[in-house]
Backbone and ligand atoms as CSV (ligand in chain L), in Angstrom:
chain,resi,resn,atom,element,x,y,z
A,1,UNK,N,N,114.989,94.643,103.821
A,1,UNK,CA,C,116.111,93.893,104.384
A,1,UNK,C,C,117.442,94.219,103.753
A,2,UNK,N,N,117.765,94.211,102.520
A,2,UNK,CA,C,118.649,95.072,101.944
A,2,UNK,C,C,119.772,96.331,102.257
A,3,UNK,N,N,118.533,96.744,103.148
A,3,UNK,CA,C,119.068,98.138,103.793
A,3,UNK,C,C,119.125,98.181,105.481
A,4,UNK,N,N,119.421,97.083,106.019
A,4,UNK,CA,C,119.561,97.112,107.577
A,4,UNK,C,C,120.745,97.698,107.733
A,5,UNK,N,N,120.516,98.270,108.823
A,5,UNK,CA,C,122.023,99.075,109.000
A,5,UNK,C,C,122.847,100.086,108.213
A,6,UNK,N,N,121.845,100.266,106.959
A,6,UNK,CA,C,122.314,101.065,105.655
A,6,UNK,C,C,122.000,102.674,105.949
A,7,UNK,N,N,123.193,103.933,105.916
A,7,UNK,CA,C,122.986,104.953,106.084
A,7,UNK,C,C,121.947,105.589,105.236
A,8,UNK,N,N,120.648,106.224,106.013
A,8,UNK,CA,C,119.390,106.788,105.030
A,8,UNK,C,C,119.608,107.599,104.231
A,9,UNK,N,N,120.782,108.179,104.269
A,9,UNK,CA,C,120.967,109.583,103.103
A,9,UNK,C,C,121.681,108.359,101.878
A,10,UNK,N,N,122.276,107.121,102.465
A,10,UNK,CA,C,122.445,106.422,100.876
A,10,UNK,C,C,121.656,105.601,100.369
A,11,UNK,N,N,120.657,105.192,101.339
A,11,UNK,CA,C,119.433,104.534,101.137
A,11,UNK,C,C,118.385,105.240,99.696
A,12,UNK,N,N,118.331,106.355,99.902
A,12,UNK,CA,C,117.409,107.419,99.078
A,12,UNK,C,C,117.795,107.500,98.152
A,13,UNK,N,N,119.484,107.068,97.473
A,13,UNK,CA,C,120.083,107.190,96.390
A,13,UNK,C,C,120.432,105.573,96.009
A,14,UNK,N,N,119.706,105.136,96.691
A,14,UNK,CA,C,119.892,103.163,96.391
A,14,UNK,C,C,118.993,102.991,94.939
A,15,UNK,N,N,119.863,102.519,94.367
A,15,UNK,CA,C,119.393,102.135,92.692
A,15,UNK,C,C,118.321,100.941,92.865
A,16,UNK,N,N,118.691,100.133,94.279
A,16,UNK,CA,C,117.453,99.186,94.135
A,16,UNK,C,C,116.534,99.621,94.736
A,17,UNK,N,N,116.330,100.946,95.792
A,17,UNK,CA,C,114.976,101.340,96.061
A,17,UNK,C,C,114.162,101.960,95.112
A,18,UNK,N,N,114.699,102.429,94.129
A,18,UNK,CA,C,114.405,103.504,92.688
A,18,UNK,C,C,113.542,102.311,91.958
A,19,UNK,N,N,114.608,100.906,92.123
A,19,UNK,CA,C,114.182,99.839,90.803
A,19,UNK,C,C,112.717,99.276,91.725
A,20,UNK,N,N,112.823,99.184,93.014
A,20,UNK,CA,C,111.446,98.930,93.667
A,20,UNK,C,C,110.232,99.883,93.436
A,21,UNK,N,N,110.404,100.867,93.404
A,21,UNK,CA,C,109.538,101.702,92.811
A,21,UNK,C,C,108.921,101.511,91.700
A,22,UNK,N,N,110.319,101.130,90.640
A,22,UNK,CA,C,109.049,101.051,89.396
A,22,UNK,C,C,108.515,100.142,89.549
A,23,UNK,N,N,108.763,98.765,90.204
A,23,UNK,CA,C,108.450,97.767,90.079
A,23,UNK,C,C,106.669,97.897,91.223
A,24,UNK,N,N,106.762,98.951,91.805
A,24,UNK,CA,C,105.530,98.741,92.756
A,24,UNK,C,C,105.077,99.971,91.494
A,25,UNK,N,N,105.532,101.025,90.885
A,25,UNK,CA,C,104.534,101.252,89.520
A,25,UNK,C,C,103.710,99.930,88.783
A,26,UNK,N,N,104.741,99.680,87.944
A,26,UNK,CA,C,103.986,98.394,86.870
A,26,UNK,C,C,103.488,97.957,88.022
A,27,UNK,N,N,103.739,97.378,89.057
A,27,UNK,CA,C,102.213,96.603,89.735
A,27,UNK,C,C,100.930,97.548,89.796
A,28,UNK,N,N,101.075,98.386,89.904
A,28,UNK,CA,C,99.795,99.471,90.618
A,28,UNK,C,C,98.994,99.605,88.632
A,29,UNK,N,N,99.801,99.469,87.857
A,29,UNK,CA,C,99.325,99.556,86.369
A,29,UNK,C,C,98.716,98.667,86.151
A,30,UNK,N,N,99.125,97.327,86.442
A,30,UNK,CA,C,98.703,95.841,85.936
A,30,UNK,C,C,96.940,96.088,87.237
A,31,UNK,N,N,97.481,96.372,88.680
A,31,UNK,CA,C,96.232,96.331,89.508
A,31,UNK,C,C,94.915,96.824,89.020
A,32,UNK,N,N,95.155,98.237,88.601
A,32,UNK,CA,C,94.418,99.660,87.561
A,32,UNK,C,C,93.459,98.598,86.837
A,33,UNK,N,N,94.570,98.017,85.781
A,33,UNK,CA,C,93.806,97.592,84.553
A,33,UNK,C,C,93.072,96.175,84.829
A,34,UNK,N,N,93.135,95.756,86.119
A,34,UNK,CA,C,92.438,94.212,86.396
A,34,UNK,C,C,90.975,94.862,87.245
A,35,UNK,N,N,90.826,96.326,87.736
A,35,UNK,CA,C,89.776,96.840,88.596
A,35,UNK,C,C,88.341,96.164,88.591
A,36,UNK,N,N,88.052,96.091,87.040
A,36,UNK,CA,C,86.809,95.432,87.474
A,36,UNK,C,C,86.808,94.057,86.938
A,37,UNK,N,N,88.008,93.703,87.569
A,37,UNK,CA,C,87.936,91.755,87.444
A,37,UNK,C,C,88.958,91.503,88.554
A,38,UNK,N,N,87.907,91.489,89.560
A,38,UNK,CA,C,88.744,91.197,91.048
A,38,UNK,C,C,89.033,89.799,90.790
A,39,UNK,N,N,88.374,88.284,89.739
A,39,UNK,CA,C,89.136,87.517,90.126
A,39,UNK,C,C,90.617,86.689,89.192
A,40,UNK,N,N,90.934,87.952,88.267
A,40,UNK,CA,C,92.449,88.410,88.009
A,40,UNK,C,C,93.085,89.392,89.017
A,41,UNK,N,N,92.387,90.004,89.708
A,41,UNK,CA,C,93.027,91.012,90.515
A,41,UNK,C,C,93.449,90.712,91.568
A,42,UNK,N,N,93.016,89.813,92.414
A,42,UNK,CA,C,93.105,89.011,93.593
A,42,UNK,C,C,94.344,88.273,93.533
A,43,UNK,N,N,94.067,86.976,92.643
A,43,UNK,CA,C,95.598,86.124,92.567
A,43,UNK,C,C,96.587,87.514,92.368
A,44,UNK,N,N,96.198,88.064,91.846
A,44,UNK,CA,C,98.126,88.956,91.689
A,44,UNK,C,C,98.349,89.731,92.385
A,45,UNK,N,N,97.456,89.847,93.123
A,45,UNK,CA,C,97.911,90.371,93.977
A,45,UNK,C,C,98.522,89.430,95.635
A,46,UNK,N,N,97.781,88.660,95.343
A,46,UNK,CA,C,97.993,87.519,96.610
A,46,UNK,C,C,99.491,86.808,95.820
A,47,UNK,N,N,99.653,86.647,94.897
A,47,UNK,CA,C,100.728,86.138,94.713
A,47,UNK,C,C,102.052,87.007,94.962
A,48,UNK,N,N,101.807,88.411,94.729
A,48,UNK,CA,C,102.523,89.553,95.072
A,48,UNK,C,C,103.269,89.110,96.833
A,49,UNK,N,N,102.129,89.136,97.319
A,49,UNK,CA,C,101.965,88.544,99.055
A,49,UNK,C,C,103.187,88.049,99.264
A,50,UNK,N,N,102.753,86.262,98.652
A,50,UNK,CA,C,103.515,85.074,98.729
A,50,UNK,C,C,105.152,85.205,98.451
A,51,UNK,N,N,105.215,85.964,97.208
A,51,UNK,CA,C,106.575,86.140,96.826
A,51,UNK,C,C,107.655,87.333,97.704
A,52,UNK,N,N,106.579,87.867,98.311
A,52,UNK,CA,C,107.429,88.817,99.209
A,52,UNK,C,C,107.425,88.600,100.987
A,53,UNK,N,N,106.841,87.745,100.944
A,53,UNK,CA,C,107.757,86.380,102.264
A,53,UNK,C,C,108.408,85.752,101.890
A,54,UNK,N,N,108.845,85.340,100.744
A,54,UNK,CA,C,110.388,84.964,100.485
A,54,UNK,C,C,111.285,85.639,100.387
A,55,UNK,N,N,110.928,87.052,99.538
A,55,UNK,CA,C,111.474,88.141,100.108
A,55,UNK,C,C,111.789,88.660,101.526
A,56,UNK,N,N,111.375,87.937,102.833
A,56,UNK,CA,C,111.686,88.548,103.638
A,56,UNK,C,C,111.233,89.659,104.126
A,57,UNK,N,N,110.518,90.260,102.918
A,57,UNK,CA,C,109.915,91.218,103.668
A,57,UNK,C,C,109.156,91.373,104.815
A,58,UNK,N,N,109.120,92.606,105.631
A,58,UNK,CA,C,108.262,92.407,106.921
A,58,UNK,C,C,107.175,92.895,106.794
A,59,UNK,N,N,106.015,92.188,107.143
A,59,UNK,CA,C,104.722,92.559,107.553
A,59,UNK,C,C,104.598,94.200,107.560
A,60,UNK,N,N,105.071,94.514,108.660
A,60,UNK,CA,C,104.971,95.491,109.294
A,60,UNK,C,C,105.020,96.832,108.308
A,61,UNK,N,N,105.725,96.921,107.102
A,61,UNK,CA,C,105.797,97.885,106.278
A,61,UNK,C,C,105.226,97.937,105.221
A,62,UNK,N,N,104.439,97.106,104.649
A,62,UNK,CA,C,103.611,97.383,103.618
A,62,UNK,C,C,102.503,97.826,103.648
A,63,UNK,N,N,101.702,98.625,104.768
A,63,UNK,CA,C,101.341,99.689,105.004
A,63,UNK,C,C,102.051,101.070,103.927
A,64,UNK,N,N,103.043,101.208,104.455
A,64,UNK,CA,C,104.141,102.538,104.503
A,64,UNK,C,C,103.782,102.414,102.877
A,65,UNK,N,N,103.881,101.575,102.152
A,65,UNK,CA,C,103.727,101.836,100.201
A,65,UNK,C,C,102.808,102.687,99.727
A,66,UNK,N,N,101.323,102.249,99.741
A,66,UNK,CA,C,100.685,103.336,99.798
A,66,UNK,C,C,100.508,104.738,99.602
A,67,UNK,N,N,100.770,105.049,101.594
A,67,UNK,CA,C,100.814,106.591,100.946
A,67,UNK,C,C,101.995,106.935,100.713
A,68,UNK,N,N,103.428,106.369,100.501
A,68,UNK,CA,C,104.344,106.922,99.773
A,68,UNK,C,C,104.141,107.157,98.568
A,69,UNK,N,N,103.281,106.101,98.122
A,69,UNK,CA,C,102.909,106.046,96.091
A,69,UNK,C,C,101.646,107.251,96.077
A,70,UNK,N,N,101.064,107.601,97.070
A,70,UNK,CA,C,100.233,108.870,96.394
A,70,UNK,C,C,100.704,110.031,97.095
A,71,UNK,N,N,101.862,110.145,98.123
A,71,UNK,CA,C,102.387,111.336,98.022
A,71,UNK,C,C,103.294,111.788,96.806
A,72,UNK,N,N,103.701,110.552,96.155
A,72,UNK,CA,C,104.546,110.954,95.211
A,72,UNK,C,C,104.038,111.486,93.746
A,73,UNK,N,N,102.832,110.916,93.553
A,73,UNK,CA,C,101.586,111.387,92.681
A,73,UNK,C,C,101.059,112.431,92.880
A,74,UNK,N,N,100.702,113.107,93.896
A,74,UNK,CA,C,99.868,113.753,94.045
A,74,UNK,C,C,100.094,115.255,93.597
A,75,UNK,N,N,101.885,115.968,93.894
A,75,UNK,CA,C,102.537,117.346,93.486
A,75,UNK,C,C,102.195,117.373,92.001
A,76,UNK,N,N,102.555,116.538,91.236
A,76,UNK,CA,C,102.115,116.610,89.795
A,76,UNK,C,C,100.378,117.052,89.196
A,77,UNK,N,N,99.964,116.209,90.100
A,77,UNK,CA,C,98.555,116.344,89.547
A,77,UNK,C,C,97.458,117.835,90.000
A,78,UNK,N,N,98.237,117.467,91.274
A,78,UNK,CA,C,97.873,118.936,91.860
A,78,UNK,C,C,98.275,120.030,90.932
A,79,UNK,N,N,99.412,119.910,90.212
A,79,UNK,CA,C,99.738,121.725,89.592
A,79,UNK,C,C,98.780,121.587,88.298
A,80,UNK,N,N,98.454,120.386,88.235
A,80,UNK,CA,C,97.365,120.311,86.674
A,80,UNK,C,C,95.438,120.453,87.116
A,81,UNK,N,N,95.566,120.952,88.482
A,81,UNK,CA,C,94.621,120.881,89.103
A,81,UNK,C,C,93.539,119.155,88.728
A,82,UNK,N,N,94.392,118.003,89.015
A,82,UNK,CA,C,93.743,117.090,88.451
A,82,UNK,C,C,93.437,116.097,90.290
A,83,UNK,N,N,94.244,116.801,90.764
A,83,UNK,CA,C,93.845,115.955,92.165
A,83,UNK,C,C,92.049,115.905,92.898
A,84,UNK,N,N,91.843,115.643,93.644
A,84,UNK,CA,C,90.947,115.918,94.610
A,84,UNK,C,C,90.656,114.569,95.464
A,85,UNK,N,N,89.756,114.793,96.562
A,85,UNK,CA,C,89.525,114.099,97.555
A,85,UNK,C,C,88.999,113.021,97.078
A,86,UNK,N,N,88.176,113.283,96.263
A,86,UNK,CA,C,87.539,111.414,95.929
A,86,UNK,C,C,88.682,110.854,95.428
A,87,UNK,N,N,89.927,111.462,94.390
A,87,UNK,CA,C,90.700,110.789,93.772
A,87,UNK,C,C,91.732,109.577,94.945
A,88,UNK,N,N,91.813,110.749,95.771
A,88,UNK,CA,C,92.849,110.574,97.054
A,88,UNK,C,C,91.987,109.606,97.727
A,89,UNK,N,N,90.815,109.473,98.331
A,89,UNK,CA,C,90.343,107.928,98.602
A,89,UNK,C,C,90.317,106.854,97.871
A,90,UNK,N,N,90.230,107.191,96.419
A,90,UNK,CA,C,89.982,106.185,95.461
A,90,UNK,C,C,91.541,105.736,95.831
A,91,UNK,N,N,92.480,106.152,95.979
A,91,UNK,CA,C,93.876,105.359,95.628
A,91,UNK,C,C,94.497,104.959,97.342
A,92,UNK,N,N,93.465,105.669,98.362
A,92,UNK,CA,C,93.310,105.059,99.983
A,92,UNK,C,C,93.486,103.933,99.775
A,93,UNK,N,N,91.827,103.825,98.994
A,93,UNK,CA,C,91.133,102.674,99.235
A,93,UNK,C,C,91.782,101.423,98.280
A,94,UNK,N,N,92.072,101.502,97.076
A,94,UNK,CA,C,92.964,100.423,96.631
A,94,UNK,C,C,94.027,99.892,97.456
A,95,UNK,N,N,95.339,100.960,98.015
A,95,UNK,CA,C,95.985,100.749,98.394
A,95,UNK,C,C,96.077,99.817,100.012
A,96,UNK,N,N,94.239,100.166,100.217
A,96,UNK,CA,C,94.137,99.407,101.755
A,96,UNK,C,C,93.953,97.768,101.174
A,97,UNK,N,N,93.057,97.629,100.007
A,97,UNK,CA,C,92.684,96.286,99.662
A,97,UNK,C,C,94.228,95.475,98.887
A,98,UNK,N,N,95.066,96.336,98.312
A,98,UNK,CA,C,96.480,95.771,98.165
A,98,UNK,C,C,97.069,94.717,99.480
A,99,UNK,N,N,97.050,95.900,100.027
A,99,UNK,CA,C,98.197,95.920,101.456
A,99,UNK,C,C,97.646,94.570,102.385
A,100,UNK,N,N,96.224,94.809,102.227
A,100,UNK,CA,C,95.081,93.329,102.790
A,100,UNK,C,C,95.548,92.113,102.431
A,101,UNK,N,N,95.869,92.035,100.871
A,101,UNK,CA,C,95.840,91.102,100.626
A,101,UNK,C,C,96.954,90.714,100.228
A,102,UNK,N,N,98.021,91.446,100.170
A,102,UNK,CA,C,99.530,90.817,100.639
A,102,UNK,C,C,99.865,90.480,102.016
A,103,UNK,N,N,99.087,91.341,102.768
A,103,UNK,CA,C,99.623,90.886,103.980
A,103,UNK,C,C,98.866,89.242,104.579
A,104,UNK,N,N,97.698,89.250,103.991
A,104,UNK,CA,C,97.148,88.042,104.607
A,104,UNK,C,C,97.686,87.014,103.641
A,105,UNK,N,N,97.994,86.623,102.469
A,105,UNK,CA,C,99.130,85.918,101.492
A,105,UNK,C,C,100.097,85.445,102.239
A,106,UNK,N,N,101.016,86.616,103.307
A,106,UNK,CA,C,101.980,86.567,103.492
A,106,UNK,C,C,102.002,85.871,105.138
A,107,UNK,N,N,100.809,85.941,105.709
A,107,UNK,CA,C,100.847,85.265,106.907
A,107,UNK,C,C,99.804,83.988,106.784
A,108,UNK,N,N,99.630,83.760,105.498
A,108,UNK,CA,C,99.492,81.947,105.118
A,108,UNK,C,C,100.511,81.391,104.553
A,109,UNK,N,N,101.863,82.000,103.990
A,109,UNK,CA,C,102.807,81.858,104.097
A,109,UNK,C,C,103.641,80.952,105.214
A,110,UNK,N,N,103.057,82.039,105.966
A,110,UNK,CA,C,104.591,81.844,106.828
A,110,UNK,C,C,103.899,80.443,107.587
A,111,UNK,N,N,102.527,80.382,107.655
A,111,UNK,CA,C,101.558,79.483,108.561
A,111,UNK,C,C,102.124,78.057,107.616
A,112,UNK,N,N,102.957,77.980,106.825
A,112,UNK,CA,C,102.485,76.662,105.909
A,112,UNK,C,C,103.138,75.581,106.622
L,1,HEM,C1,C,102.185,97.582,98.518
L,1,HEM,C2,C,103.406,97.140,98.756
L,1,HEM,C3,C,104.355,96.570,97.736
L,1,HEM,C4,C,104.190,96.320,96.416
L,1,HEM,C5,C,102.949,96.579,95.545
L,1,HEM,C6,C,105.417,95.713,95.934
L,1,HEM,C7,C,105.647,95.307,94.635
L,1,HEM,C8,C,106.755,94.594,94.213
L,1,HEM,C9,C,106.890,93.994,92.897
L,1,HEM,C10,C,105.858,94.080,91.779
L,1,HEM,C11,C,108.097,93.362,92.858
L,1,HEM,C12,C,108.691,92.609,91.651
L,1,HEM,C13,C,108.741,91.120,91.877
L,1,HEM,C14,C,107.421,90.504,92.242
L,1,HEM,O1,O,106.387,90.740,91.560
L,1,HEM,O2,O,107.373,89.767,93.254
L,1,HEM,C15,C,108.719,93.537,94.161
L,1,HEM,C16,C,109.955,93.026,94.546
L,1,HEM,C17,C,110.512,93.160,95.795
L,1,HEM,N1,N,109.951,93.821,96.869
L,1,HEM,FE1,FE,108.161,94.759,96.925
L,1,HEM,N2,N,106.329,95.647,96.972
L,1,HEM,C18,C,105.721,96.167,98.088
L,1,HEM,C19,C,106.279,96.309,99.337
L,1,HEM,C20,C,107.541,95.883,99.696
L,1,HEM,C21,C,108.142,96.046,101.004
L,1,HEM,C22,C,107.455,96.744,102.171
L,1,HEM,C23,C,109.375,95.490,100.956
L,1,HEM,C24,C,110.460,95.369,101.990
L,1,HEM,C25,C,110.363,95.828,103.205
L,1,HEM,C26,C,109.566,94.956,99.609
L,1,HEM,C27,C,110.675,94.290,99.171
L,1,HEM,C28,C,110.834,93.735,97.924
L,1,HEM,C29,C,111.990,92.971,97.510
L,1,HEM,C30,C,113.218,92.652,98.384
L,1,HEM,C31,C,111.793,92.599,96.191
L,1,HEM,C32,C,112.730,91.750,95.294
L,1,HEM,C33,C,113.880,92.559,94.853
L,1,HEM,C34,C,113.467,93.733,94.039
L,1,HEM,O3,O,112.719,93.515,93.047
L,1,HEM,O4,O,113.825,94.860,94.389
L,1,HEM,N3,N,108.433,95.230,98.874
L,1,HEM,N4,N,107.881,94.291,94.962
């Protein structure tokens, strides 16, 4: 929302899309290290949800995080030959159970 109407070539150089980034890093760190305790992993992530319908954010794009966060991973790891296909589902598949559970957070939200 930030950026409605905002030209995309200054969008890409927006200090708060950069600061969203790290901020969806440290989440994806804190997610990592809760893996096998889904029920720390769950609330924070559902709370993630909640706080970003106040944010305004739309439904509709938190999909799009995802594979932006493992295209942006992936050139690095690749030149260290550290990528591969299971890795690339393994971070699918988190990123589908993220996106799940912000988005359903976020449309008990809006239901309240
Ligand atoms: C998987 C998807 C996403 C993740 C993991 C994520 C993560 C985060 C985190 C960790 C914060 C810091 C504050 C907090 O914990 O609530 C944050 C803030 C925020 N996010 Fe997201 N986000 C995602 C998607 C989006 C999308 C799609 C939008 C907008 C279309 C968005 C807009 C915002 C805004 C406006 C803030 C508050 C201001 C700021 O910190 O920049 N986020 N997000």
């Amino acid at each position: 929302m930030p950026f409605k109407g905002v030209d995309l070539e200054e969008i890409k150089h927006s200090k708060q899309l950069r600061a969203h980034a790290l901020r969806v890093m440290g989440f994806v760190n804190k997610a990592v290290a809760r893996l096998d305790r889904p029920d720390k992993l769950i609330p924070l992530v559902q709370e993630c949800g909640k706080s970003h319908f106040y944010y305004g954010a739309n439904i509709k794009y938190i999909d799009y995080v995802g594979p932006q966060f493992i295209n942006s991973i992936r050139p690095s790891m690749e030149e260290e030959n550290q990528w591969s296909p299971e890795l690339e589902e393994a971070w699918v598949l988190l990123f589908q159970h993220i996106a799940y559970l912000m988005k359903t957070s976020m449309r008990n939200e809006m239901h309240q």
